[in-house]
TIFILO-338918 format. One line per 8 residues: their letters; for each residue x, z, y of N, C-alpha, C, O. Coordinates in pm, 1 decimal, always signed. Each point is the difference from the previous one (the first is absolute). Example, Ala and Ser with C-alpha at 12.3 -4.5 7.8 and 13.67 -1.06 7.14 Angstrom:
2
AS) +1319.0 +780.0 -569.0 -89.0 +0.0 +119.0 +90.0 +0.0 +120.0 +103.6 +66.5 -1.9; -138.6 -138.5 +106.9 +82.0 +6.0 +119.0 -77.0 +73.0 +109.0 +50.9 +16.9 +110.8
//
This chain:
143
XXXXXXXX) -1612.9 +7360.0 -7014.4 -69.8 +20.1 +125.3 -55.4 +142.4 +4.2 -108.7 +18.2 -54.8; +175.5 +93.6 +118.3 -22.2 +107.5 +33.0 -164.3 +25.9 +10.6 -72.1 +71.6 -69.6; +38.8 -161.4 +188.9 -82.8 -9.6 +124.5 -129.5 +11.7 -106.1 -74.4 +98.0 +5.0; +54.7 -203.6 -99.0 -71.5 +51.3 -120.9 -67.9 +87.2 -52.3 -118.3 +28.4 -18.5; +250.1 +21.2 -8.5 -47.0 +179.3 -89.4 -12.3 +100.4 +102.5 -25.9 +116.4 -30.6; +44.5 -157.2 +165.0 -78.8 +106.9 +84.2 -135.7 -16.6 +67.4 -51.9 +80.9 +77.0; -2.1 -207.9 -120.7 -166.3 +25.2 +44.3 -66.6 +10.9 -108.8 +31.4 -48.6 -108.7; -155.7 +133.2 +141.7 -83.7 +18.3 -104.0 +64.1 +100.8 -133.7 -14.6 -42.2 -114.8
XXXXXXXX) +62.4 +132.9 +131.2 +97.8 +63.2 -62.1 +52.9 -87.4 -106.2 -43.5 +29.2 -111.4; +132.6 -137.0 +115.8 +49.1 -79.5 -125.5 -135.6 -105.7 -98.0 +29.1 -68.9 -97.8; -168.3 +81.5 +154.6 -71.7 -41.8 -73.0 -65.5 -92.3 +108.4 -91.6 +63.3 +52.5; +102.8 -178.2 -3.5 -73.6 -38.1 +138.8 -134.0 -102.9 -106.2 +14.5 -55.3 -109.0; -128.1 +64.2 +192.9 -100.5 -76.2 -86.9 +18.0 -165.7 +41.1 -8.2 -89.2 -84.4; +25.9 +72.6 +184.0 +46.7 -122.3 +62.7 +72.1 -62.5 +84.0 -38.4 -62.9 +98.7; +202.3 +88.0 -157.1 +78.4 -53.3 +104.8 +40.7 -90.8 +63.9 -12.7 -116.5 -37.6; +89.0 +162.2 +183.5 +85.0 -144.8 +34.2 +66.5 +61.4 +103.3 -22.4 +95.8 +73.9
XXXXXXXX) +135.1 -199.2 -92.5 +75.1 -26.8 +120.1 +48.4 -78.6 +120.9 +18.4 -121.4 +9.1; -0.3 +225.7 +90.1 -17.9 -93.7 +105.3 +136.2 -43.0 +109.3 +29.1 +90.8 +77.8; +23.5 -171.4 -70.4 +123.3 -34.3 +48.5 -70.8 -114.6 +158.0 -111.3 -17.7 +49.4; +277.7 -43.5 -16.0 -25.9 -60.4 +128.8 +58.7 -143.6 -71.2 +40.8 +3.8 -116.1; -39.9 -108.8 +180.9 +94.7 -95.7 -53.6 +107.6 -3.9 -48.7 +42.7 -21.8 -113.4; +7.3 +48.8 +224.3 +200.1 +74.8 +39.5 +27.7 +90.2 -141.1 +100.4 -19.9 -68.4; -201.6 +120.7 +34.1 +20.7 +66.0 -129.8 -44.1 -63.9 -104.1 +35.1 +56.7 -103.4; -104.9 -162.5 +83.7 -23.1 -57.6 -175.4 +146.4 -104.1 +41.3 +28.9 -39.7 -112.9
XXXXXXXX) +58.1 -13.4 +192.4 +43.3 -120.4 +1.8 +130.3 +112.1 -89.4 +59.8 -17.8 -106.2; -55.2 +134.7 +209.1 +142.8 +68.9 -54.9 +4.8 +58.1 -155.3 +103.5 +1.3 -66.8; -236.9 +48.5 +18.5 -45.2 +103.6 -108.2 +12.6 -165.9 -114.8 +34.5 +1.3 -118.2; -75.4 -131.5 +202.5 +42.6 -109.0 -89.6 +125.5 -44.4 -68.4 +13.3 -37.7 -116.4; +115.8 +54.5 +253.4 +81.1 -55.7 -57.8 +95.5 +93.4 -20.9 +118.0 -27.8 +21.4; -161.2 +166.1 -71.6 +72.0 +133.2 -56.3 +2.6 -26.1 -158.4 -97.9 -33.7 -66.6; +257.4 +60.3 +7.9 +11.4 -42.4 -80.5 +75.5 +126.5 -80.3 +75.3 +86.0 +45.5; -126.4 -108.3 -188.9 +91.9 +164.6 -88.5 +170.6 -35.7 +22.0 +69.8 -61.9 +80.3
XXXXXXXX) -53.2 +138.5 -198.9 +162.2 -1.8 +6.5 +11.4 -157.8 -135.6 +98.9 -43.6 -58.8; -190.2 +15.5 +55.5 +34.6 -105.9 -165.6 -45.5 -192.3 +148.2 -5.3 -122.2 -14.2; -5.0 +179.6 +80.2 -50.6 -93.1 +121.4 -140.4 -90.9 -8.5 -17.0 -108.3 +56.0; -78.0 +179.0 -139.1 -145.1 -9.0 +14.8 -58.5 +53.2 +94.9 +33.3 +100.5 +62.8; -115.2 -161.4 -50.9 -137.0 +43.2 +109.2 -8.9 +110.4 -34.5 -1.3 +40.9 -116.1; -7.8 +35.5 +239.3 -55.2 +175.7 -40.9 -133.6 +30.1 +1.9 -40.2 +113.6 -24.9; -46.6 -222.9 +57.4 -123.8 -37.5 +20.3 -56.8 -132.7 -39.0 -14.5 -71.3 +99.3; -21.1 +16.3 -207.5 +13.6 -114.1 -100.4 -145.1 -47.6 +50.0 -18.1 -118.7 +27.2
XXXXXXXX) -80.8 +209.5 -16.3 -150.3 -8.2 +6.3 -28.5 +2.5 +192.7 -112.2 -5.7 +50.3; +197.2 +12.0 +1.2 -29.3 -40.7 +140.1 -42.1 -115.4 +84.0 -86.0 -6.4 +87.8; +181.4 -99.0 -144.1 -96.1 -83.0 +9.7 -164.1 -32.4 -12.6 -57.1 -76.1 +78.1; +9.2 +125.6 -156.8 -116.7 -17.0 -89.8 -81.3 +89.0 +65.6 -119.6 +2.7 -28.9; +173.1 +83.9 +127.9 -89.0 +85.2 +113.4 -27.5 +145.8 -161.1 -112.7 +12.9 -47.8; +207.0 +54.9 +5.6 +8.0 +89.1 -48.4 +158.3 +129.6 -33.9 +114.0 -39.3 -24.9; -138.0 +123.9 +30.5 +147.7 +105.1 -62.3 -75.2 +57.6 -97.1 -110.2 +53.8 +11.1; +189.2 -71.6 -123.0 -41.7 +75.1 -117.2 -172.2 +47.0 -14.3 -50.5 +112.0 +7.4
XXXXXXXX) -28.3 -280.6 -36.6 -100.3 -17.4 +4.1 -99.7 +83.3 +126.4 -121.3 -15.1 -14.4; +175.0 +114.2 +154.0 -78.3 -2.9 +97.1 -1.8 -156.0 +72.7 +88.4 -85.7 +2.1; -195.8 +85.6 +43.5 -37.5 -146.2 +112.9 +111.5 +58.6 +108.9 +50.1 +111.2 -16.6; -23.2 -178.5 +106.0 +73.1 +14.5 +142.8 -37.2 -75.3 +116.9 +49.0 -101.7 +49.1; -125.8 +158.6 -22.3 -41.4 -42.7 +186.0 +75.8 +48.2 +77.8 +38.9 +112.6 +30.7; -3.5 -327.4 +30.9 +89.5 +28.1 +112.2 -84.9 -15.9 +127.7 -94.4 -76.2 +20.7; +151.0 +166.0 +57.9 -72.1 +0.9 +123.4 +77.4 +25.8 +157.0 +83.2 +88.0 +21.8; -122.2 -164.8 +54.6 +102.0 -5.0 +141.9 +41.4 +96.8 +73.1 +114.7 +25.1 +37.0
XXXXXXXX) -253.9 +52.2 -8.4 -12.8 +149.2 +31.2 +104.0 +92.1 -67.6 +56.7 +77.6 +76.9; -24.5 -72.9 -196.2 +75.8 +74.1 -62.6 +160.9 +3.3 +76.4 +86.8 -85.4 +17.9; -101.0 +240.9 +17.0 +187.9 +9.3 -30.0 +125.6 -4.9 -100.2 -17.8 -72.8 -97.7; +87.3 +109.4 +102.2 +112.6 -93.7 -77.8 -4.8 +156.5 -107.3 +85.3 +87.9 +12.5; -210.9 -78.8 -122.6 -14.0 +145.8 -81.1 -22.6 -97.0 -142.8 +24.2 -118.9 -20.6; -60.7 +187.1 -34.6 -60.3 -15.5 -187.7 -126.4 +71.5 +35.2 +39.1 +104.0 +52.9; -171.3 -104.0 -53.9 -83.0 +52.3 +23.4 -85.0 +21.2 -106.1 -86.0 -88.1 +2.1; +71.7 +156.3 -84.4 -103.9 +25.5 -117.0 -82.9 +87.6 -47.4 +20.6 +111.2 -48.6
XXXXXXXX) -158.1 -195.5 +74.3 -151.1 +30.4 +10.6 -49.9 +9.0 -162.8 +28.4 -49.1 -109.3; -126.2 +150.1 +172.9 -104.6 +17.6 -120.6 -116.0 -63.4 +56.4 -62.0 +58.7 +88.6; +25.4 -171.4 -129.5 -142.6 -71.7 +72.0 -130.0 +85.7 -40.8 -108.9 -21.4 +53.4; +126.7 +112.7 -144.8 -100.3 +58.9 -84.2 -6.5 +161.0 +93.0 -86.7 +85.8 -16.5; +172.4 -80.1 +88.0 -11.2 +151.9 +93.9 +36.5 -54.3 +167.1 +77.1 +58.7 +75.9; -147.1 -173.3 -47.1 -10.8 -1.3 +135.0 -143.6 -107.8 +25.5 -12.2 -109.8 -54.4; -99.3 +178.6 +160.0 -155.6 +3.2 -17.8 +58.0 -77.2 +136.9 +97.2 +32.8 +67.9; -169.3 -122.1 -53.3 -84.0 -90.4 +154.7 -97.9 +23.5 -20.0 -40.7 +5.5 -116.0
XXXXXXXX) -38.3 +18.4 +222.9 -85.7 +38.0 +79.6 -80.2 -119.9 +60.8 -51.8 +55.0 +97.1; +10.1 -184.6 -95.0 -45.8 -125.7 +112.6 -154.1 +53.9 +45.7 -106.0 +15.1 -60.6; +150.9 +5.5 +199.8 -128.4 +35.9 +101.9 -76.5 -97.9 +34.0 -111.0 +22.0 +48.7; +154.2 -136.2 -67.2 -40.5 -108.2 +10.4 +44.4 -113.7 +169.0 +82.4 +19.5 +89.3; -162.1 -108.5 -107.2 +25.8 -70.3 +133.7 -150.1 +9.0 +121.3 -118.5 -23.1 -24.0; +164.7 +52.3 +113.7 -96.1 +7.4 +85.0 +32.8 -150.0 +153.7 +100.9 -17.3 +68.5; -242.2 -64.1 -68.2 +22.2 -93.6 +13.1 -19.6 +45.7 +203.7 -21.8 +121.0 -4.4; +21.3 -149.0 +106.5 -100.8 -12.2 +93.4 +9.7 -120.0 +72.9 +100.2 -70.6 +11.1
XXXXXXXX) -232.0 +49.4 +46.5 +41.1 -123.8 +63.2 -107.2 +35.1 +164.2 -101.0 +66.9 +22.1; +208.3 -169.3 +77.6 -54.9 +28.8 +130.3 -2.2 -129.0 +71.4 +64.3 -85.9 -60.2; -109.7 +52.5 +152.2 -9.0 -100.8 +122.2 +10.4 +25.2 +142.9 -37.4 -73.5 +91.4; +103.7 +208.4 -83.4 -18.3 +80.4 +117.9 +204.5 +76.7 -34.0 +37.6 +98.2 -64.0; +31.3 -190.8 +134.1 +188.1 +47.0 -27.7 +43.8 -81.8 +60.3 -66.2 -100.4 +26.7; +197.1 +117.8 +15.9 +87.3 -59.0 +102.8 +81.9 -37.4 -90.0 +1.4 +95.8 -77.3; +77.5 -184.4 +31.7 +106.9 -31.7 -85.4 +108.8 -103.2 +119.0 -17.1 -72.5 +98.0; +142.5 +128.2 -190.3 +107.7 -100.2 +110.6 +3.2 -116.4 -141.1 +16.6 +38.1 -115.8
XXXXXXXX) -32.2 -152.9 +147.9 -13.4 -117.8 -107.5 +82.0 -75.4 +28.9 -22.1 -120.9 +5.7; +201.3 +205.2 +33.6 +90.9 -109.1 -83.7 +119.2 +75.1 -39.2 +31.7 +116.0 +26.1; +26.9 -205.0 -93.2 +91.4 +90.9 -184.6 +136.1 -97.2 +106.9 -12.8 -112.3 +48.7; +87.6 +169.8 -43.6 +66.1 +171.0 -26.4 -42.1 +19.0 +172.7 -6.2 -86.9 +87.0; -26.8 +282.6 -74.9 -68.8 -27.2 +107.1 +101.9 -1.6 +135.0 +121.4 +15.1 -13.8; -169.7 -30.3 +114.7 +108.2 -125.3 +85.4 +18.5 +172.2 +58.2 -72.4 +99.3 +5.5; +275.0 -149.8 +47.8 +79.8 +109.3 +50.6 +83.6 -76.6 +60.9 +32.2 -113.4 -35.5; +16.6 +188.6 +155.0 +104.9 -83.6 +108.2 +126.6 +119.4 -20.9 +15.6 +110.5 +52.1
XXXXXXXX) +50.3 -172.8 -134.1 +142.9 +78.9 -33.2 -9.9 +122.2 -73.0 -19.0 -33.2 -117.0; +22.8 +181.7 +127.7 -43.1 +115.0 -20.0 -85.9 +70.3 +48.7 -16.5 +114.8 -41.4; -53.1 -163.7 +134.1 -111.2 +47.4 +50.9 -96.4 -65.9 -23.8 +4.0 -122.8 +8.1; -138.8 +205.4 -51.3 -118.9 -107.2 -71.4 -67.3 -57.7 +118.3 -0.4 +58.7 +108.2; -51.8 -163.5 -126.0 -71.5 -25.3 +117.3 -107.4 -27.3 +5.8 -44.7 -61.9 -96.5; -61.1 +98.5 +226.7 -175.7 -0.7 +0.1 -21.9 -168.4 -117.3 +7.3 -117.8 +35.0; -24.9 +156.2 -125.0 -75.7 -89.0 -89.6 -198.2 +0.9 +62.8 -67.3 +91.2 +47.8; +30.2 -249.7 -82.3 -111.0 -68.7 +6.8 -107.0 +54.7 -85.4 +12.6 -42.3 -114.9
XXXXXXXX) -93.0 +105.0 +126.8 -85.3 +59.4 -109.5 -116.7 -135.7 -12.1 -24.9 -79.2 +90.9; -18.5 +79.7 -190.0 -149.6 -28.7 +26.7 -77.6 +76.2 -94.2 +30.1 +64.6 -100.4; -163.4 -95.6 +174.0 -133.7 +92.1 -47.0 -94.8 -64.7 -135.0 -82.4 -90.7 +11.7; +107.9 +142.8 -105.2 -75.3 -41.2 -66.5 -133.2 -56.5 +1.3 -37.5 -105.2 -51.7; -32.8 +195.7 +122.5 -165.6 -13.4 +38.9 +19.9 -147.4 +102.9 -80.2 -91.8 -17.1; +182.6 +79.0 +114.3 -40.1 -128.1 +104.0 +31.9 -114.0 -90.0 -67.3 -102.5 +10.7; +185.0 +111.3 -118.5 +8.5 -82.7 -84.6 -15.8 -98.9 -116.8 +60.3 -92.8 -53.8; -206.5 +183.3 +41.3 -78.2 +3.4 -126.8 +58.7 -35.9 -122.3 -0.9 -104.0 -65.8
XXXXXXXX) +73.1 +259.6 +44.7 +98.7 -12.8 -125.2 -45.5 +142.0 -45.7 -62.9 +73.6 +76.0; +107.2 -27.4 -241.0 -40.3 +103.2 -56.6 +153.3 +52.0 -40.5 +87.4 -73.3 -46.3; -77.2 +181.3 +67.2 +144.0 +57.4 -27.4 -71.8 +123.7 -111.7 -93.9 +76.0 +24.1; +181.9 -89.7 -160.9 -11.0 +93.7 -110.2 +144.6 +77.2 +45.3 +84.5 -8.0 +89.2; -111.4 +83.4 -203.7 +35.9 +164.4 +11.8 +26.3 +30.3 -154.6 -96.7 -6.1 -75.8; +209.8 +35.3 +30.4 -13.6 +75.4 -145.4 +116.2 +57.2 -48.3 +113.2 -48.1 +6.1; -156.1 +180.1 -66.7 +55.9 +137.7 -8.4 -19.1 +4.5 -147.4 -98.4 -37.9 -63.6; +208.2 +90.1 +20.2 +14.5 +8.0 -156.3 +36.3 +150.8 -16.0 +45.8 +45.2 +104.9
XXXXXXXX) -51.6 +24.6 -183.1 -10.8 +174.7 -44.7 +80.5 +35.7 -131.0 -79.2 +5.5 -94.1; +164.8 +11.8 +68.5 +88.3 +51.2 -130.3 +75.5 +80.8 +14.5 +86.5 +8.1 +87.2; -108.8 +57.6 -166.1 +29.6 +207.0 -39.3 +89.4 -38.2 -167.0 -50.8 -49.7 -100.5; +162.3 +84.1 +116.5 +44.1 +18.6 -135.4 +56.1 +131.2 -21.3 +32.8 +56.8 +104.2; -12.5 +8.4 -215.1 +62.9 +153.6 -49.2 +40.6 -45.5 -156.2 -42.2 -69.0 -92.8; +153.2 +155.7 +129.2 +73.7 -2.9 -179.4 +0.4 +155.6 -35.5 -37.7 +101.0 +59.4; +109.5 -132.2 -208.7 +21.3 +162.9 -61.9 +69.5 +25.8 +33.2 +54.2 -99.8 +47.3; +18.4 +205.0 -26.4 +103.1 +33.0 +27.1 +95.9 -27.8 -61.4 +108.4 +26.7 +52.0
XXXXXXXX) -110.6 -82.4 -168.1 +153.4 -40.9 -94.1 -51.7 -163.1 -64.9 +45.0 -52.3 -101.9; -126.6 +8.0 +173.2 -25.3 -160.1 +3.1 +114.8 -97.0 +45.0 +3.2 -120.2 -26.4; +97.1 +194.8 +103.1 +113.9 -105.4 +84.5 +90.9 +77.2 -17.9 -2.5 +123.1 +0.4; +124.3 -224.4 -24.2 +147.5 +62.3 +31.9 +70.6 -144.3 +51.1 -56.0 -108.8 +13.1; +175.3 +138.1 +7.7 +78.8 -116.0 +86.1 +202.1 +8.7 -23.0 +66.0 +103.0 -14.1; -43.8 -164.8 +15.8 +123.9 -0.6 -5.5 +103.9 -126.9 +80.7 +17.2 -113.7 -44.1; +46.6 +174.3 +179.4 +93.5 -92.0 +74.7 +50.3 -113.1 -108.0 +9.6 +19.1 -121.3; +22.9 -151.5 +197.1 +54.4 -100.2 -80.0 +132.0 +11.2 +100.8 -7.0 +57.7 +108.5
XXXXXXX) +114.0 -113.1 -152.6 +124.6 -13.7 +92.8 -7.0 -117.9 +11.4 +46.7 -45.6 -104.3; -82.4 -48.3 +179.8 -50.1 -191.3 +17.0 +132.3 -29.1 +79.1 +50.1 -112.1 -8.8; +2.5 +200.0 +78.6 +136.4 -43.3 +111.9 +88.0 -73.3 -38.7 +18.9 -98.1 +71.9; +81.8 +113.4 -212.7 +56.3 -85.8 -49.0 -42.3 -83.7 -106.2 -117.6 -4.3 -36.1; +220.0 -70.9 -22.2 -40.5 -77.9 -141.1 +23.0 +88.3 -125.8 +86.1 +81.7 -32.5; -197.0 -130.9 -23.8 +11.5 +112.6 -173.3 +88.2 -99.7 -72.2 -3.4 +23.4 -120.8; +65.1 -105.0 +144.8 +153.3 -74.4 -70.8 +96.4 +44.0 -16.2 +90.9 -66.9 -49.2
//
């Protein structure tokens, strides 16, 4: 794994990798030339003792982090709450074909209901040689 020895100059304090489904199913059933697993410890949610987080968000890459050179920031949660808002109160909100249409509001305050509010704040930054990545080819079969 290339992707490796390019974060953290070859020395990462805490790695991992990060794939999509589509890439642990393929990086699974990739096999050497003797027709072993080319990845024995995948199952087990590891490559050559890194952990491997799979994640949905992810594109079809090899993604590998130094957890030890990328800082979050949590600003925290800020709550508010009011009795004074118009809310449209029904899921999914009503549309006549492609054009939306005057939806029913009601008023919180005539309703005597409390409508919350909450905002979450996260700032992350890495090192500059905390991440590297490498395309997977997922299109065909590794058979």
């Amino acid at each position: 794994m290339n992707c490796l020895l390019a974060i953290s100059d070859g020395c990462p304090q805490d790695p991992r990798l990060v794939i999509n489904p589509r890439g642990r199913t393929f990086l699974s059933a990739l096999r050497t030339t003797g027709n072993v697993p080319a990845f024995p410890d995948l199952p087990r949610g590891e490559i050559l003792g890194v952990p491997v987080v799979v994640g949905l968000g992810v594109p079809d890459y090899v993604i590998a982090l130094d957890a030890a050179g990328i800082v979050l920031a949590d600003g925290g949660i800020e709550v508010a709450l009011t009795t004074q808002a118009n809310v449209e109160m029904v899921a999914p909100p009503t549309q006549s074909g492609v054009t939306p249409t005057a939806a029913q509001m009601v008023s919180t305050y005539q309703a005597s209901l409390l409508a919350v509010k909450s905002e979450r704040y996260l700032n992350w930054m890495r090192r500059s040689n905390a991440v590297a990545y490498r395309s997977l080819a997922v299109g065909g079969s590794p058979l």
